[in-house]
N, C-alpha and C positions, 0 to 999 in steps of 0.2 A: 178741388175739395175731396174728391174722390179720390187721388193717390192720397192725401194725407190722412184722410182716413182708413185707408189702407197698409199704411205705415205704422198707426198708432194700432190695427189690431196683429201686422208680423210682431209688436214689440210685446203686445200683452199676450201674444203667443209663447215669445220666447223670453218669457221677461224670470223665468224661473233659470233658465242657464244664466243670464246674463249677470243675475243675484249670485249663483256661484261663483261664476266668475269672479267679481268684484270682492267675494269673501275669500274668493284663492291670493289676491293681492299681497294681503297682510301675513299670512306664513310664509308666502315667498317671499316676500322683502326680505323677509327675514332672517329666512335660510341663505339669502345671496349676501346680507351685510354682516351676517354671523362669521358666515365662511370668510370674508375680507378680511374682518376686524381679526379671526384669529392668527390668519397668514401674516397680518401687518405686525401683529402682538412677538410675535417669534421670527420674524425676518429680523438677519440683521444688517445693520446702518440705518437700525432706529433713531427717532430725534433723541432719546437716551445713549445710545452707543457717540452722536453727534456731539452731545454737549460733553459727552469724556473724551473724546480725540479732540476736543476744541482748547479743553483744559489740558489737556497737555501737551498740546502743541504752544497753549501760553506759559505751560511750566518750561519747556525745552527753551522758548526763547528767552526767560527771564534765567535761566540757568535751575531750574529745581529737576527733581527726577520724573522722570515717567517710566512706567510698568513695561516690558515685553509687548505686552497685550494693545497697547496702546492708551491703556486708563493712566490716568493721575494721579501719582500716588499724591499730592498736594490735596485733594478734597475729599476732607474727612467723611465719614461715616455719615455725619448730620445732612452734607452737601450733598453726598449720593441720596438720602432718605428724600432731602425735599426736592431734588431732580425725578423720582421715582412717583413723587406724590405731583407735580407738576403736568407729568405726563399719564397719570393715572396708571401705572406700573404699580405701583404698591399691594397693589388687590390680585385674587383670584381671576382667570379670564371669564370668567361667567358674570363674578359680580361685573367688571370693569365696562361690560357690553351693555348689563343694563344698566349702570352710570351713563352710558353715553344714548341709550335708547330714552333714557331720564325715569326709568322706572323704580330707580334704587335713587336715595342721594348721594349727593357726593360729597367726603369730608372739606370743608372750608376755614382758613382761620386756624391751621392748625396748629399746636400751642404743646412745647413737648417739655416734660424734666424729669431725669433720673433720678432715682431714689438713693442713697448710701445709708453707708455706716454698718449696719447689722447683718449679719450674714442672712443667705437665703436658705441656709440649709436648718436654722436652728429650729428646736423640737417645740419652744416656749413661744406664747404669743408676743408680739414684739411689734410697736406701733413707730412708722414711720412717720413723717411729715416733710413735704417741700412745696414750697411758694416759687410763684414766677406769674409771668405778666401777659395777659392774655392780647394775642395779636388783634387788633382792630380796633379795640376799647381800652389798652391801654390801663387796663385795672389789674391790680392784686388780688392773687387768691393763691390758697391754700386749700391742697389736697393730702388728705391723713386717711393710710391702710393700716388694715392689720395683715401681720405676716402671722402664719403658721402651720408647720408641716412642709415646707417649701411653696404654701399658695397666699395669697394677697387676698382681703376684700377689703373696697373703698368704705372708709368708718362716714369720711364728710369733703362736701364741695364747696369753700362758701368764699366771698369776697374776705376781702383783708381791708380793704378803704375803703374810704366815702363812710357810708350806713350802712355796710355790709350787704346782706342779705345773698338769695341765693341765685347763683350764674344762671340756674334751669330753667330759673324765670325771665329770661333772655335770650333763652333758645342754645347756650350752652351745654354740650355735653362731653361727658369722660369715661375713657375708659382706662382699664389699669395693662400694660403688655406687660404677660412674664419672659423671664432669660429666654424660656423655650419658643415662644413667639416670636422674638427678636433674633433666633438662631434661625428660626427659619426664614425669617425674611433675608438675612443674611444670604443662605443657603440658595431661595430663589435667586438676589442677583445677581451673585459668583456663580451662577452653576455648579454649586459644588455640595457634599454632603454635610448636614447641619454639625455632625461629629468634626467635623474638620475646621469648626471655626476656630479661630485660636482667640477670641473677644472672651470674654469674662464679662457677662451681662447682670447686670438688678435689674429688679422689677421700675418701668416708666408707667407716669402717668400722661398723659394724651388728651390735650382739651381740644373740640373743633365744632363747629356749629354744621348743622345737616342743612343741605339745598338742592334743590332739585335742577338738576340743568341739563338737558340734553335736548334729545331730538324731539319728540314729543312737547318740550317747552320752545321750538323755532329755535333753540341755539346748537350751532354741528361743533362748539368748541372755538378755539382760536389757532389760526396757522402757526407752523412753529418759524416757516422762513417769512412770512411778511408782517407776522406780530398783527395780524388784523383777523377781526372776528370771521371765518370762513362765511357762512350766510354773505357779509358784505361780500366779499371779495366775488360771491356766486354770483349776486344782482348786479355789481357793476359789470361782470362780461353777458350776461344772458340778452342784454338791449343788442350786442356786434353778433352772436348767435342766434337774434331773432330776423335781423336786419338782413343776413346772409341765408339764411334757413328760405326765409318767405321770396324772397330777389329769386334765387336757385329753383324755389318749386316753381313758380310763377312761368318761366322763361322756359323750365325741364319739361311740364304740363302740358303749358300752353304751346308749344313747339312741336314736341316728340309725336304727340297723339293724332295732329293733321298731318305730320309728316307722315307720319307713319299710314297712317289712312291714303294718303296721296299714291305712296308708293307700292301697294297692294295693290291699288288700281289699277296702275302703269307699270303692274311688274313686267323687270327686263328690259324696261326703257333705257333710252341712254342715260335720264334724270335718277332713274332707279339704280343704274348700274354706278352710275361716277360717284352718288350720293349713298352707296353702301362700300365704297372704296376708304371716303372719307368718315365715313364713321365707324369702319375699324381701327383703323388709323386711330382715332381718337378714345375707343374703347382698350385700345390696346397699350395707352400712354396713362402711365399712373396722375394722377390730377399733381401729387407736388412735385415729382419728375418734372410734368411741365411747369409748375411754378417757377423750378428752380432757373429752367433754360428760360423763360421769358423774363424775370429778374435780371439774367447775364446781358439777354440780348436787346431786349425793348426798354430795360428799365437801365443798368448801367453803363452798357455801349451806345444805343440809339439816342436815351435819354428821353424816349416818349414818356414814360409812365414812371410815378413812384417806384422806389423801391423796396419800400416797409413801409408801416405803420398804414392807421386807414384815415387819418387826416393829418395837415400839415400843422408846425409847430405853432403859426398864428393865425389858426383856425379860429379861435377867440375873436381878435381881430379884424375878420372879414365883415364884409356884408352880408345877409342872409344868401345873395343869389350865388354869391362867391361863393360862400361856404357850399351850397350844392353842388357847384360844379368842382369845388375841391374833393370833395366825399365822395362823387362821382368818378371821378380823375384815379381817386382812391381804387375803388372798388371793380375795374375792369379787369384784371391780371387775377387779382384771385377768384374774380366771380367765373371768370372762364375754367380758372383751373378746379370749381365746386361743380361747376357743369357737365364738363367732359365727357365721364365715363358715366355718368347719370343720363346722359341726353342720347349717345349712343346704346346703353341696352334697351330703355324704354322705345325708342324709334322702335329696334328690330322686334321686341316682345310686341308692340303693336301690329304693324306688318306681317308679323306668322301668324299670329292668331285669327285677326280677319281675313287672311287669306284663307285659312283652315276653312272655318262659317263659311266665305263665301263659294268654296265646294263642296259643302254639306248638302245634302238633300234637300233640307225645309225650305231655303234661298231660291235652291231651281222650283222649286214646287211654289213657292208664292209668285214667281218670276211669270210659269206659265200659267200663272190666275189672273194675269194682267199688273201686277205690281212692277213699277218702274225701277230701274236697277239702281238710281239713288235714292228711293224709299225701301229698297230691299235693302241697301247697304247700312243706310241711318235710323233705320227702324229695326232691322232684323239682327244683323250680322254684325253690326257694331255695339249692341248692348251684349250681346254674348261674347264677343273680344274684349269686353273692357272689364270682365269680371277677374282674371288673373290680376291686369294694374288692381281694381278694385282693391289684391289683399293687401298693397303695402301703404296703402293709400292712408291708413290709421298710423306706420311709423314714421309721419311725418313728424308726428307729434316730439317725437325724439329727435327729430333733425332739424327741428325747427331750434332749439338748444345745446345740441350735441355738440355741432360745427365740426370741423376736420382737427384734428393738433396737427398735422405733419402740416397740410396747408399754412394754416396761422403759426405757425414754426417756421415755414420757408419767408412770408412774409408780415414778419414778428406782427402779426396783428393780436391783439389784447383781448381775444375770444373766450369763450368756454372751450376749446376742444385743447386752446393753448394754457388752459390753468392747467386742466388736466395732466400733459405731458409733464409741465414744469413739476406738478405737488410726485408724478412714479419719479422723476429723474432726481429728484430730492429727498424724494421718501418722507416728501410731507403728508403724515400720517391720517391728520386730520380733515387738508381739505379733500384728499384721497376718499375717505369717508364720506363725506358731506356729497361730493361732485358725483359718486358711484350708485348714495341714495336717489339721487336724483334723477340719474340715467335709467338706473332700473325702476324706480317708480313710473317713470313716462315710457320705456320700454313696455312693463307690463300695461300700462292703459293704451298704447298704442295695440298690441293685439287687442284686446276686445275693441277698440273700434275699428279695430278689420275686419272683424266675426261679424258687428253690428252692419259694418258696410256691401261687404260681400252680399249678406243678406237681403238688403234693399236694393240690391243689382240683379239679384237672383234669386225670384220667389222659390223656387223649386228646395235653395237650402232651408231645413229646419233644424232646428238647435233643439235636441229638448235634455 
């Protein structure tokens, strides 16, 4: 009753950093997803650069031409526009960020027709009109500008079937693009100077209904290589990312810390000496280094252990006990190779540290006050070694989801660490996005419940 009353007043102590803290969150997100989305925006072998090397490697084989560059000359102007609107390319990179943050809408439904006939240049007022059919509803309407001086304004918006009346009361809206609008768009996606277009533009009318969708609404967008809403694709690997996360600390924890205590004890024993032999050796071996050799040697030669995936194809099929010992079966090769180099540095950071304490002064001084040297060690000297583990002990929270990709790479297991590779080695942009918010949001909460931890380990820190 006493420590946890003693916790709840460290917390009402420090509960004014703790508030800052939690307020630095959200401009950090935000600074880290800003900085991503703008490197993704302007890298190239965009899903944009994608779907034009895609087109024209389908014009090469069907015989049509393709550009130098690699684009197609086959897809008109209209096909780049709605490839650009697809991929939210169309926009400013400032608007398109908060489209995706969901702070701005995003155009929906969008509905295009150019204007003719009359020049744009003329001095006289000069009334245009063009009809077309709005995408999703399937109705007619008619939009009429006026032109004059070289500027456009919409006169009217309004159905042409049914009973008429008016689109905005359906949540439609329009706006009018001039030539000079439409050069620059041009401009943005040629890279090139709007002077230089060689298009001859009229003014378009632009129908689209406004909607909010982004992050902020729980949607990170849709992958471009697996056509599935990112979110999904997050939830189905985060269950093998939690399963391998919690397995790993469990086994890393619960081991490393009495070993390590053990061997403080008995330093220079032959247990101590054989036992930091072997866990250099093991710190010294990259975790999917050894994946790979244990695949070659226990899994394809020996034939002990799987060699991908983390259940078998008629997992379905089993009995429940079967299925354990299959998941199990599964999960030896790569659990050792999450282990590894985790289980060797926590041993030795344990081991120095208590040895430090146990030749501190305060140790020998409780030692000759009659205190027994395993309530000096478990009371004294080991609450003050465990304060370094203490700080990482909050970025569990990130490991517990991260997972490894090289691991789940060597043994194609269907993790979080393994979407992530796939979405950089694809330059899928979006789940890129989505998997990086999520990293750095448990990142950041993983520090403060280090701060929060460290603290409850060691009264002496205050936060203020």
């Amino acid at each position: 009753m006493a420590r946890h009353c003693a916790w709840w007043t460290l917390f009402f102590y420090m509960k004014a950093y703790f508030i800052r803290r939690f307020l630095l969150v959200i401009p950090t997100l935000l600074g880290i997803t800003l900085m991503v989305f703008t490197v993704s925006r302007f890298a190239p072998g965009g899903p944009y650069e994608q779907a034009l090397q895609a087109a024209a490697a389908g014009a090469s084989e069907g015989g049509g031409k393709s550009s130098g560059d690699g684009k197609s000359d086959t897809l008109s102007e209209d096909q780049k526009e709605s490839l650009e609107e697809q991929f939210g390319l169309d926009k400013p990179l400032l608007i398109g960020y908060l489209q995706w943050l969901g702070l701005k809408p995003k155009e929906d439904l969008i509905s295009k027709k150019e204007y003719g006939g009359e020049s744009i240049d003329d001095e006289v007022d000069t009334n245009s009109e063009v009809r077309f059919v709005l995408k999703g509803s399937d109705r007619l309407v008619s939009a009429k500008i006026i032109r004059q001086d070289g500027s456009a304004e919409l006169e009217s918006f309004k159905y042409l079937d049914g009973d008429g009346g008016d689109p905005a009361s359906d949540g439609w809206e329009i706006r009018i693009e001039s030539p000079q609008d439409r050069k620059e768009r041009w401009s943005r996606r040629e890279k090139r100077p709007a002077n230089e277009c060689p298009k001859v533009y009229d003014f378009r009318a632009v129908a689209y209904q406004n909607r909010f969708s982004g992050v902020l609404q729980g949607d990170f967008g849709e992958s471009n290589v697996y056509g599935e809403p990112v979110w999904d694709l997050i939830l189905q690997r985060i269950p093998i990312a939690l399963y391998f996360g919690i397995l790993s600390t469990i086994i890393i924890y619960g081991t490393c810390i009495p070993l390590g205590i053990f061997k403080a004890i008995n330093h220079r024993s032959i247990f101590d000496n054989l036992s930091s032999v072997l866990i250099f050796i093991g710190y010294a071996i990259p975790g999917y280094a050894l994946g790979a050799v244990l695949v070659v040697f226990l899994g394809a030669r020996m034939g002990w252990f799987p060699i991908f995936g983390l259940v078998s194809e008629n997992f379905s099929e089993l009995s429940v006990w079967d299925q354990i010992k299959d998941l199990a079966h599964h999960t030896v090769l790569p659990l050792v190779c999450y282990v590894i180099s985790g289980f060797a540095f926590l041993t030795m950071m344990m081991k120095n540290n208590l040895m430090d304490n146990l030749s501190a002064d305060y140790v020998r001084t409780a030692m000759s006050k009659g205190v027994t040297f395993r309530k000096a060690v478990i009371g004294h000297a080991f609450r003050n070694s465990f304060i370094p583990i203490a700080t990482g002990l909050g970025h569990l929270v990130s490991l517990f989801v991260g997972g490894s990709m090289l691991i789940e790479n060597v043994f194609d297991i269907q993790g979080f660490g393994l979407l992530q590779f796939q979405a950089v080695s694809a330059n899928d942009t979006e789940v890129i996005m989505g998997t990086l918010t999520i990293s750095a949001f448990l990142m950041l909460i993983g520090n403060i419940l280090s701060d929060f931890i460290v603290a409850l380990v060691d009264p002496r820190i205050k936060f203020n």
